[in-house]
N, C-alpha and C positions, 0 to 999 in steps of 0.2 A: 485582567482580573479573571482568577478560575469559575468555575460554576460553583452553586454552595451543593451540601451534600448534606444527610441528617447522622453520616456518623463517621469518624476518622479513616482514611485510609489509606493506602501504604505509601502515599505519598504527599508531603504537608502541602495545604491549599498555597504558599507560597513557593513552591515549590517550579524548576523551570518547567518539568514534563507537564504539572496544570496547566502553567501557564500558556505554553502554546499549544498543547492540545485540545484547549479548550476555545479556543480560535476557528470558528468555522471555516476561513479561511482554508485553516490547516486541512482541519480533520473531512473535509472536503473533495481534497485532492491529493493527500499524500497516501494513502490509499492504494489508489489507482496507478499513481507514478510508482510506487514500492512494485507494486503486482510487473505493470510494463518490464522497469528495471530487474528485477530478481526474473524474469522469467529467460534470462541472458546464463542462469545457471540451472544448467541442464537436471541437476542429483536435485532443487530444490521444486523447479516445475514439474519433472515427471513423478519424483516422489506426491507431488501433493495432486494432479491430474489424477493417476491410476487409484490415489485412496476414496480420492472426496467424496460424499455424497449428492453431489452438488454439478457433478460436470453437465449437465445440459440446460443449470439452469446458474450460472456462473458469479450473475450477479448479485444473485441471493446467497452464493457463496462469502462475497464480498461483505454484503450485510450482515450478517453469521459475524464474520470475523472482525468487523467494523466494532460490533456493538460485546465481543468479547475483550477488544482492545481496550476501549473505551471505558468496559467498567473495573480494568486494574488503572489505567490511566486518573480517571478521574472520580469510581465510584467507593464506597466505602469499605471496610474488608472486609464483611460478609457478602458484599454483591461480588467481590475481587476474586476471595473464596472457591463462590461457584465456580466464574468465568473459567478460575485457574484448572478447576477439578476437571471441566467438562473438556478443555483442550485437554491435559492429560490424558484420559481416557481414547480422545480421538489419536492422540498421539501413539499411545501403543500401539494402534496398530499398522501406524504405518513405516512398515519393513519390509525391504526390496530390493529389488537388482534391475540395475538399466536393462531393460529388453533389444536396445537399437544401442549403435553406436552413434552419440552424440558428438561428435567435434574427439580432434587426437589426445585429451586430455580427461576425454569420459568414456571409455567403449563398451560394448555393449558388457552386461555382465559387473558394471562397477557399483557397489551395494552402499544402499542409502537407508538412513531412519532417522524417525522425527527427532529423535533422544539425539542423536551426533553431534556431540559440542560443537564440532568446526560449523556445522549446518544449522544451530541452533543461534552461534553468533551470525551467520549469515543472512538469516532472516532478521534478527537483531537490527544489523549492519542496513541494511535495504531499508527498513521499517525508517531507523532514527536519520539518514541519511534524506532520508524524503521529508521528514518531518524538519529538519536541518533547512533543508533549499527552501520549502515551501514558505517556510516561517520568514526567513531572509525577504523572500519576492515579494510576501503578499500583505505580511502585516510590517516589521521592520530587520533591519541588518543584528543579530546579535552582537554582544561586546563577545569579546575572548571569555572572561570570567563566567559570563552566560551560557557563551558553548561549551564551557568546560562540565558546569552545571548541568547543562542537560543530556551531553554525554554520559555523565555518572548516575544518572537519574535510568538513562534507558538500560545501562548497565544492569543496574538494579532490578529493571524492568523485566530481563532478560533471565536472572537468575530465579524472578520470581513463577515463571516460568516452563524454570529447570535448569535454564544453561551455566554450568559454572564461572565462576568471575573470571579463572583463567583462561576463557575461552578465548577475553575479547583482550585487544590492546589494553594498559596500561592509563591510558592518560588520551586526549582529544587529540594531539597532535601527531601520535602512532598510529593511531584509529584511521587520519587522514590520511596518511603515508600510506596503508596498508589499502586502504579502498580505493584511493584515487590508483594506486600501482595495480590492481585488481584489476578493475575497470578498463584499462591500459592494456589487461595483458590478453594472451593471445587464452587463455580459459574460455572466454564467454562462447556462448554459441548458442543459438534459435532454432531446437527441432519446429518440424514443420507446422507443427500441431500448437508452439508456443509462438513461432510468430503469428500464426493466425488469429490466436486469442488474442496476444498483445495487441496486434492492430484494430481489435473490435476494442478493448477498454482503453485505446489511448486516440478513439476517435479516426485513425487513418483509414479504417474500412468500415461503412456501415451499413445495415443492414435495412431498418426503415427509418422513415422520417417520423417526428414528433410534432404534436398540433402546438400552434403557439400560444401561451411564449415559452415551455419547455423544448422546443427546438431549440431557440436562441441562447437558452441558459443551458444545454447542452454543448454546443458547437461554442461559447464562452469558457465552459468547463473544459473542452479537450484542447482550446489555445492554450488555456494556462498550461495545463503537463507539457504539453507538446514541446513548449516553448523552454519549460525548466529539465528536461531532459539534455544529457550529456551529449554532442555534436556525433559521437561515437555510435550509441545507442539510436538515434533515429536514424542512422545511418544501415544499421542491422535491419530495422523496419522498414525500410526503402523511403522514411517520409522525406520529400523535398520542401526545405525549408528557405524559403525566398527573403529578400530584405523586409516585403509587407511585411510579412508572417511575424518576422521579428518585430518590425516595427509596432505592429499590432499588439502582441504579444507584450510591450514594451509598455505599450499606452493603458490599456488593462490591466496590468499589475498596478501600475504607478495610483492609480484611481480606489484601487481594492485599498492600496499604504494608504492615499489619503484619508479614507473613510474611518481607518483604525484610528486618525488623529483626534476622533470626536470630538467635533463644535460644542463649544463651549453653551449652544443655546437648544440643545436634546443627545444631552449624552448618555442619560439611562437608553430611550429609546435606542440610541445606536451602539450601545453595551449591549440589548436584548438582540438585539438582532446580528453583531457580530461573534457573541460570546454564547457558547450552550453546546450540549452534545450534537455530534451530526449523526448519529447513526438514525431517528428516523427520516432524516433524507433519503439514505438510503434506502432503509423499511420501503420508503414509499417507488422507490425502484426496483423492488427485489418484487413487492404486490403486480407491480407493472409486468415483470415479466412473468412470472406465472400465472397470471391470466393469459397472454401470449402461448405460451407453451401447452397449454390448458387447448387451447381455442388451433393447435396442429400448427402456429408460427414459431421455427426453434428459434431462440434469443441469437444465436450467433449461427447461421447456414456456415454451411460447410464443417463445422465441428461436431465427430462423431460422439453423438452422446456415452459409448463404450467404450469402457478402458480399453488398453494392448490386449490383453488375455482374454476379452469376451470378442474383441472383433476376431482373433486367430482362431479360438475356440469354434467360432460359427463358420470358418474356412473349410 
């Protein structure tokens, strides 16, 4: 069931993209896993590092974009509107040129911008791909009809955005062809600077501890991505993944699916509580760190708050 809204928007409440992104399950974690995964392409990390306003304090980055996601997702078309305008605007200006050479298929000098169809379906691609696995793991397994459904939804999503329709595949099952062969291929590659960040947003390096029980619902939160990540990709991150891990990993999804079943003896109660925007969760993360940051603790040590051009500039 999606959230209610008080006015229409660009996508009908039955619609697949409500449906699961209204899933706190989802909207939770795919997020996070989208950022890990995409940060495997070089032209979409360093483009969006060197522009953001945001790099030292990353997870309010997160929440920014959480909660613009969210209101083309699920909110009406005047809130959709905004969202859409205010990315535009961030979007022009980010145009560039690799400064480093990334891996043999980005070198230094290779130019990137937010407007890039192919890069436009890519973040696309990353976002519904996450949103794809997540949904599968945490709430239930889609039908075919349903994936096709929410493919064309994100499609949509995308163009609402800017990207044009012929950016992306055709139909769900090109879309898979082309991302899993993606994924496969020898393209990806982790400047030093994206695996560092990856490995702070997907939990394999942390920085401090949290008082409980936000520790426990942290180190909960990084099993799940950990766990729904490609064998490929943690492989990039150095995480070592043991039978627990999985097993773990295994036992905790199965528990979040059951929950989705809602007993038949408090099922609003477990509608409220499975079903609703997540972005002030995150809000309440993003507060968390800039108090930190605030108080001379940077959210992520060792990431240089300065783009390439301010740290060279200052050389």
């Amino acid at each position: 069931m999606a959230t209610r809204r008080s006015e229409p928007g660009y996508f009908a409440d039955d619609s697949m993209i409500r449906r699961v992104m209204s899933k706190r399950a989802v909207g939770l974690t795919y997020g996070l896993r989208a950022l890990v995964i995409g940060a495997v392409h070089p032209l979409l990390f360093v483009g969006t590092s060197e522009h953001t306003a945001h790099r030292e304090t990353p997870y309010t980055r997160l929440a920014v974009t959480g909660a613009l996601f969210e209101a083309v997702f699920l909110g009406g078309k005047a809130e959709a509107d905004r969202a859409l305008a205010f990315t535009r605007r961030k979007h022009d200006a980010v145009v560039g040129a690799l400064p480093e050479d990334a891996g043999h298929h980005h070198p230094a000098g290779t130019a990137y911008a937010a407007h890039n169809p192919h890069l436009m379906f890519m973040t696309m691609a990353f976002t519904f791909d996450s949103a794809e696995v997540m949904y599968d793991r945490l709430v239930r397994e889609l039908s075919a009809t349903e994936r096709e459904d929410l493919y064309q939804d994100y499609v949509r999503w995308g163009e609402l955005f800017g990207m044009p329709r012929d950016a992306a595949p055709a139909d769900y099952p090109a879309f898979r062809r082309y991302f899993d062969s993606y994924l496969n291929s020898i393209e990806l590659f982790l400047t030093e600077e994206a695996r560092l960040v990856g490995s702070y947003l997907v939990g394999h390096r942390k920085a401090y501890r949290l008082r409980p029980p936000a520790e426990q619902v942290g180190s909960a939160l990084y099993l799940l991505v950990q766990g729904s990540l490609p064998p490929r990709i943690r492989q990039m991150y150095g995480i070592e993944w043991a039978i627990s891990d999985e097993l773990a990993h295994r036992a905790l999804s199965r528990s979040i699916r059951t929950a989705h079943l809602a007993p038949p003896l408090a099922p609003r109660v477990l509608a409220g509580a499975l079903a609703g925007p997540s972005a002030p969760s995150y809000q309440l993360l993003a507060r968390r760190e800039q108090r930190m940051v605030k108080t001379g603790h940077p959210s992520m040590p060792g990431v240089d708050p300065r783009n390439w051009a301010q740290r060279h500039a200052a050389v």
